[in-house]
LUMDODREN-282829 format. One line per field, with one value per residue (C-alpha): residue in one letter; x negated, y, z negated. Coordinates in steps of 0.5 Angstrom, whole numbers, plus 500, padded with zeros to 3 digits. Example, Ala and Ser with C-alpha at 12.3 -4.5 7.8 and 13.67 -1.06 7.14 Angstrom:
<atoms>
r <- [A, S];
xx <- [475, 473];
yy <- [491, 498];
zz <- [484, 486];
</atoms>
This chain:
<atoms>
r <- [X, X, X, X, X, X, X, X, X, X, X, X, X, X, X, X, X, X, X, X, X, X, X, X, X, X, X, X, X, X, X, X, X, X, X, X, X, X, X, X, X, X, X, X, X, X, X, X, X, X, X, X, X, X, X, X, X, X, X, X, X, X, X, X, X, X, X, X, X, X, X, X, X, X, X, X, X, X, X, X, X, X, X, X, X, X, X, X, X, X, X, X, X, X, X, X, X, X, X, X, X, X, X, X, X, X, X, X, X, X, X, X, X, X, X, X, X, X, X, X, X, X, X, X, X, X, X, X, X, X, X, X, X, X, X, X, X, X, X, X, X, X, X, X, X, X, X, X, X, X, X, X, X, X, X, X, X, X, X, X, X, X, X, X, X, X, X, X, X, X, X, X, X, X, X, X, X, X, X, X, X, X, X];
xx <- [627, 630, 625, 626, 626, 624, 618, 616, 617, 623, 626, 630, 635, 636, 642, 642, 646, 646, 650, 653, 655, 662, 666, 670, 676, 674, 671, 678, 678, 670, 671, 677, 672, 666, 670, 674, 667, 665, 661, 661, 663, 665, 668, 668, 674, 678, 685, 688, 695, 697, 702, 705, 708, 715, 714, 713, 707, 703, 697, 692, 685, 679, 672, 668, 662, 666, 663, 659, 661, 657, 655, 651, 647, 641, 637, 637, 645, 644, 645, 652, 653, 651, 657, 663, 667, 668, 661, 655, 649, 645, 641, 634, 628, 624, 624, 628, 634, 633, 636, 640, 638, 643, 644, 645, 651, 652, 652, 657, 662, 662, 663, 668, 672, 672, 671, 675, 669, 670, 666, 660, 655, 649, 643, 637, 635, 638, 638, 637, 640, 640, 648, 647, 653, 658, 659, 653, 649, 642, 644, 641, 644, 644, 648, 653, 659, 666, 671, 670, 668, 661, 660, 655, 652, 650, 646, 645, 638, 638, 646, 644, 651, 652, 659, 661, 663, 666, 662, 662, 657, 656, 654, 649, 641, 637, 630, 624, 620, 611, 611, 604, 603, 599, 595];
yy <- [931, 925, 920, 913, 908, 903, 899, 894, 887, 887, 894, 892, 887, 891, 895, 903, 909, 913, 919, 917, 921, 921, 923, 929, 928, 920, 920, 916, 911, 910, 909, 904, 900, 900, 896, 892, 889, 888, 895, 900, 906, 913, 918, 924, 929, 935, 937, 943, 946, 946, 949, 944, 947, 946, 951, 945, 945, 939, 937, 934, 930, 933, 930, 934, 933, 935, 929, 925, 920, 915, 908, 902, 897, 894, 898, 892, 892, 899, 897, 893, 900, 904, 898, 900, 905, 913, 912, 918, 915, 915, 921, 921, 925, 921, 916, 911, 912, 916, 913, 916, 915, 912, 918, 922, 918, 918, 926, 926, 921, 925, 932, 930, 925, 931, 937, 941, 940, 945, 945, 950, 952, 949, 953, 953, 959, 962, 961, 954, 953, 946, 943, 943, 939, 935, 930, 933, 935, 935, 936, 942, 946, 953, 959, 963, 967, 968, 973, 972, 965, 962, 956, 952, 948, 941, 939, 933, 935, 929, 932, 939, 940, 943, 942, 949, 946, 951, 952, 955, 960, 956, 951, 952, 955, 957, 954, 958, 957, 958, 964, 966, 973, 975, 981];
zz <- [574, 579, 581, 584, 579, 584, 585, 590, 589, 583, 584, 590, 586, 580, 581, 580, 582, 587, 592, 597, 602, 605, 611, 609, 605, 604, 597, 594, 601, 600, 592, 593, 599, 594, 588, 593, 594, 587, 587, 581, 585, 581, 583, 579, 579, 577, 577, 580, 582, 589, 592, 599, 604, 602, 596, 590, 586, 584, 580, 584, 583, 588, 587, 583, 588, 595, 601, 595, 590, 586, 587, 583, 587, 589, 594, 598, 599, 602, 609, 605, 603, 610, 614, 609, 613, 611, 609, 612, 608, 601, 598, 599, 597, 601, 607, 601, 598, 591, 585, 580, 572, 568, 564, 568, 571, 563, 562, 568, 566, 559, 561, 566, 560, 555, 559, 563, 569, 576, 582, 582, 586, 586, 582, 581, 577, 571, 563, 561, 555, 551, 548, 540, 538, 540, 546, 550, 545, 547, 555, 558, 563, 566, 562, 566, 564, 567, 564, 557, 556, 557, 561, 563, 569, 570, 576, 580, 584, 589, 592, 590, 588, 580, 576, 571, 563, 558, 552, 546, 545, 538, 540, 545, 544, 549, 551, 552, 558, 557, 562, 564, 565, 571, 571];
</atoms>
């Protein structure tokens, strides 16, 4: 699904997304280097309630994607990138960096703008469902369900790390896959 979108000669200065790991608990100090250096960084998050030490409860933004955050540039200025403290590395697939398509990122940003978006684990098989309407129409996903409700699960392949939306069971449709029967 995700594959370099660079190519020798031209692709190195064209900027592009990708995941970049961080050091535990960094992803806001890393995100805050990022544009502080001119480089567009994004940091998907989720809100929970947390209760303190002292008894207060409070809501707090936690990264939807725990040690990653999203960062775009040129694949020259990684070793820029690989310098910034708080800073682990680069996804990769292969020996270079793995770009990130642009809609992907897009997908992301929109189900976390309209969407009540939390962590969930990573999958790789269940049913595949296609969203019919609204924002995300046209995105495909895992289908679960939790309690009542159902969800759906959008993955980034390339950090192997999966967010859960709650979805009407109206607005979704599920894709056949051509399976061979083997006798």
């Amino acid at each position: 699904m995700i594959d370099s979108v660079d190519s020798p000669g031209q692709g190195s200065i064209v900027p592009h997304w990708y995941a970049v790991q961080t050091r535990a608990r960094h992803e806001k100090r890393v995100a805050d280097h990022l544009r502080s250096k001119s480089m567009e960084a994004f940091l998907p998050v989720h809100r929970c309630r947390r209760r303190w030490n002292n008894g207060i409860l409070a809501d707090v933004d936690f990264p939807l994607f725990p040690c990653y955050l999203f960062a775009r540039a040129p694949l020259h200025e990684r070793i820029r990138l690989l310098q910034l403290p708080g800073i682990v590395g680069i996804a990769a697939s292969t020996a270079r960096p793995t770009a990130i398509p642009d809609q992907e990122i897009e997908m992301l940003r929109q189900a976390t703008d309209v969407f009540r978006a939390e962590p969930h684990p990573f999958l790789n098989a269940g049913d595949r469902v296609r969203v019919l309407a609204g924002p995300l129409a046209g995105v495909e996903g895992i289908l679960t369900r939790r309690k009542q409700e159902f969800r759906l699960v959008l993955s980034v392949q390339i950090i192997m790390r999966s967010i859960a939306i709650e979805v009407s069971e109206f607005d979704i449709e599920p894709i056949l896959v051509n399976r061979q029967v083997s006798n």
